[in-house]
C-alpha positions in Angstrom: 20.6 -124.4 -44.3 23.0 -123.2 -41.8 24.0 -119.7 -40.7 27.2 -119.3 -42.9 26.2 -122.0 -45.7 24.3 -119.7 -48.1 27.6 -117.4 -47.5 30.3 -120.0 -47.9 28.6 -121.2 -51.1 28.4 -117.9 -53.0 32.2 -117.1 -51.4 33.0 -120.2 -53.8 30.9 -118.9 -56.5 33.5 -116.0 -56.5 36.3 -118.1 -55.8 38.4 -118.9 -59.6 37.2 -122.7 -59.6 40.5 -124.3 -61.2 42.5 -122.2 -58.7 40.5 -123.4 -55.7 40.2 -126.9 -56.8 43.9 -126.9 -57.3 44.3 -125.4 -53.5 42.1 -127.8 -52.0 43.7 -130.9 -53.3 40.1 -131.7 -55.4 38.7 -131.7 -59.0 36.7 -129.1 -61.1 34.9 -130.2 -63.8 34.4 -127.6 -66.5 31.6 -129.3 -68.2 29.3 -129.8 -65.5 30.7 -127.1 -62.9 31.0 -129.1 -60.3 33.8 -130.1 -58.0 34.8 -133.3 -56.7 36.3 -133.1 -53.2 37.7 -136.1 -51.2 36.2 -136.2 -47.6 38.1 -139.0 -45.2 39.0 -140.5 -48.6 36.4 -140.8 -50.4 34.8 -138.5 -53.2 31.8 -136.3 -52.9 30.3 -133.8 -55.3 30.2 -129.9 -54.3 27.7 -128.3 -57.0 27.4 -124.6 -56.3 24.8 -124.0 -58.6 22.7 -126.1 -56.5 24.4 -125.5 -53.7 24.7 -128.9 -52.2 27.4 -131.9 -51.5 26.9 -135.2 -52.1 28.1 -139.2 -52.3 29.4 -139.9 -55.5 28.8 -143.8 -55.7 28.6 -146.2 -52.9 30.0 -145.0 -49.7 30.6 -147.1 -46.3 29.1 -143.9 -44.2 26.9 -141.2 -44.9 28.3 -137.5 -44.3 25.2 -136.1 -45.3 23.9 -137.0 -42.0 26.7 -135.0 -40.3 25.2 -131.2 -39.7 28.8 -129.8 -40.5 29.1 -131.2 -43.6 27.3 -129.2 -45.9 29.0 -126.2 -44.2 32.4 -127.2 -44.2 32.3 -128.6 -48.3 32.4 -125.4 -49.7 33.6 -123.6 -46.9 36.9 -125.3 -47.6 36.8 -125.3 -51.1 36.2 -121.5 -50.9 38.8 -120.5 -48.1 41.7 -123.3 -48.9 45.2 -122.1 -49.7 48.1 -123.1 -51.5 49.6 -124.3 -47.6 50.0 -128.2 -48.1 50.0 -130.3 -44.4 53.9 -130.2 -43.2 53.3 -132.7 -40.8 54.2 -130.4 -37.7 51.1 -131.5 -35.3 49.9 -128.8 -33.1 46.8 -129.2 -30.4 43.3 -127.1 -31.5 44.3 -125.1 -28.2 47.5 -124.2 -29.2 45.7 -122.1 -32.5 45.5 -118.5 -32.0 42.4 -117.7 -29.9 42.3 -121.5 -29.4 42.7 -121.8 -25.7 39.2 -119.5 -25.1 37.5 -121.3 -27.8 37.9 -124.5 -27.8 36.3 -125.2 -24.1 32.2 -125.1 -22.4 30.4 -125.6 -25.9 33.1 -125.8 -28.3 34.8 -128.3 -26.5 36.5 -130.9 -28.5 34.5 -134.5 -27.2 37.5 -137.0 -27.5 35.9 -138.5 -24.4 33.4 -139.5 -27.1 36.5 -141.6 -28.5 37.9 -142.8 -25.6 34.7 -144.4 -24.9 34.3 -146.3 -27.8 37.3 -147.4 -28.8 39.3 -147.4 -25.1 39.7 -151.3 -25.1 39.7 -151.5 -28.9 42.9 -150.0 -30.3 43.1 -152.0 -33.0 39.5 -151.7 -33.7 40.4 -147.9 -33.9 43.0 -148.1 -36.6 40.9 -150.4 -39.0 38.4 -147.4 -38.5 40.6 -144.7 -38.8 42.2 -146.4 -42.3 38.5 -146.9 -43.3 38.0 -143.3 -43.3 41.6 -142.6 -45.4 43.4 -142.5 -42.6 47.5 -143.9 -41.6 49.1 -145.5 -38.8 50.4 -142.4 -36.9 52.9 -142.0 -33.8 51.3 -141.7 -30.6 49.9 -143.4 -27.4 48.8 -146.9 -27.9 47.6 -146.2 -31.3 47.0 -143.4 -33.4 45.7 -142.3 -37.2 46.1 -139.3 -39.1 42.6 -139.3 -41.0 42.3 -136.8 -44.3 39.1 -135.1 -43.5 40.2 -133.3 -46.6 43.1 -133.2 -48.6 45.0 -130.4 -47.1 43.2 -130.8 -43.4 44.2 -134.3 -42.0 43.6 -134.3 -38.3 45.6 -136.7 -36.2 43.7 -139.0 -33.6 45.8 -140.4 -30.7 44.5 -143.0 -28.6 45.6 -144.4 -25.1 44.5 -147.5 -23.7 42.6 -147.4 -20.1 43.2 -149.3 -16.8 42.6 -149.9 -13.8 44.2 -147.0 -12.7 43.5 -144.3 -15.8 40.8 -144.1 -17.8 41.4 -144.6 -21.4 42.2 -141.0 -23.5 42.2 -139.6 -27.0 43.6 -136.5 -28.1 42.7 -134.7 -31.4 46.1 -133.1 -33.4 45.7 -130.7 -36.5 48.5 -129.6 -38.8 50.3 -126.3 -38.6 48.9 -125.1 -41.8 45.2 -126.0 -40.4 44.4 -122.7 -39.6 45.5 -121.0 -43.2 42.6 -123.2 -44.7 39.4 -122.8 -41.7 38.4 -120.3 -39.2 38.9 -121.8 -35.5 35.1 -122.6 -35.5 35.0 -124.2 -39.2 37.9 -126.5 -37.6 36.0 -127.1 -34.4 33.0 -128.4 -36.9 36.0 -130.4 -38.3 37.0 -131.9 -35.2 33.2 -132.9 -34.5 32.8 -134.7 -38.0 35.7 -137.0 -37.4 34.5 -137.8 -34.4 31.3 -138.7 -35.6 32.7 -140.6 -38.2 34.8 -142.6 -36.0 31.7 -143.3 -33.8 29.7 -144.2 -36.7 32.0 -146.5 -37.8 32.9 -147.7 -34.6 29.9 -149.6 -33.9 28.8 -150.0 -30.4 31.2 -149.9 -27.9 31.7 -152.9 -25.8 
């Protein structure tokens, strides 16, 4: 388990469940005490008595793979608030105590993105709707992907050349930081871009 799992499973323990369900944009189901939670989309199980998350039916992509994921479940179940997404887009950086965070380790790989999907924009968006996401503004093609209900994080891509290099830049909502710590949305950031990599296939 990682450092903070333990903790951000008996925070939701504490937590009223029909309030933070309600919060979160998920489900709590009395009889079995368990929530369902979309993640890009699609619904996974948070069970705080056994303190794991996991697929409910098929799934195109495994998030269990993902080390954040069993972190950031309850972490955002527990620590959601009533703040839903206005659609004001801010960059990670911009955050309060972003701009010393989010660089050397906790630097946000969007190279990782421009990589794969830098001659592929359309390729991109079929990925970014497989994982919940819209068509957003942006570059030569962008998606706003729900990595949870209230946390969508909006991917902007631009095309290389011969000249520049193809780009992506990662956007977050205002309300972002009500819901996650800066480092709980770094971990965030890192699971959509895993998902869009696994996805993605290999790039060409």
């Amino acid at each position: 388990m990682l450092a903070g799992e333990l903790e951000a499973w008996k925070k939701l323990e504490l937590a009223d469940p029909f309030e933070a369900a309600e919060c979160a944009g998920a489900e709590y189901w009395d009889d079995d005490q368990v929530f369902v939670v979309p993640v890009f989309g699609q619904a996974y199980l948070a069970d705080p008595d056994a303190r794991e998350a996991r697929e409910i039916g098929l799934h195109e992509f495994h998030l269990e793979e993902s080390t954040h994921f069993n972190l950031l479940v309850p972490l955002y179940l527990a620590s959601c608030e009533p703040a839903p997404p206005t659609g004001r887009l801010v960059s990670p950086q911009s955050l309060p105590g972003g701009a010393a965070f989010f660089k050397g380790p906790h630097e946000i790989p969007t190279e990782v993105i421009a990589h794969r999907f830098g001659a592929r924009p359309e390729k991109f968006v079929e990925v970014g709707e497989q994982l919940g996401g819209t068509r957003a503004a942006g570059g030569d093609a962008a998606v706003t992907i729900p990595v949870f209900p209230m946390l969508p994080v909006t991917v902007i891509l631009w095309v290389g050349d011969l000249e520049f290099p193809a780009r992506a830049q990662m956007l977050l909502d205002e309300t972002a930081p009500r819901h996650l710590g800066i480092d709980a949305l770094w971990a965030a950031l890192i699971m959509t871009t895993e998902a869009l990599s696994q996805l993605g296939g290999p790039h060409h």
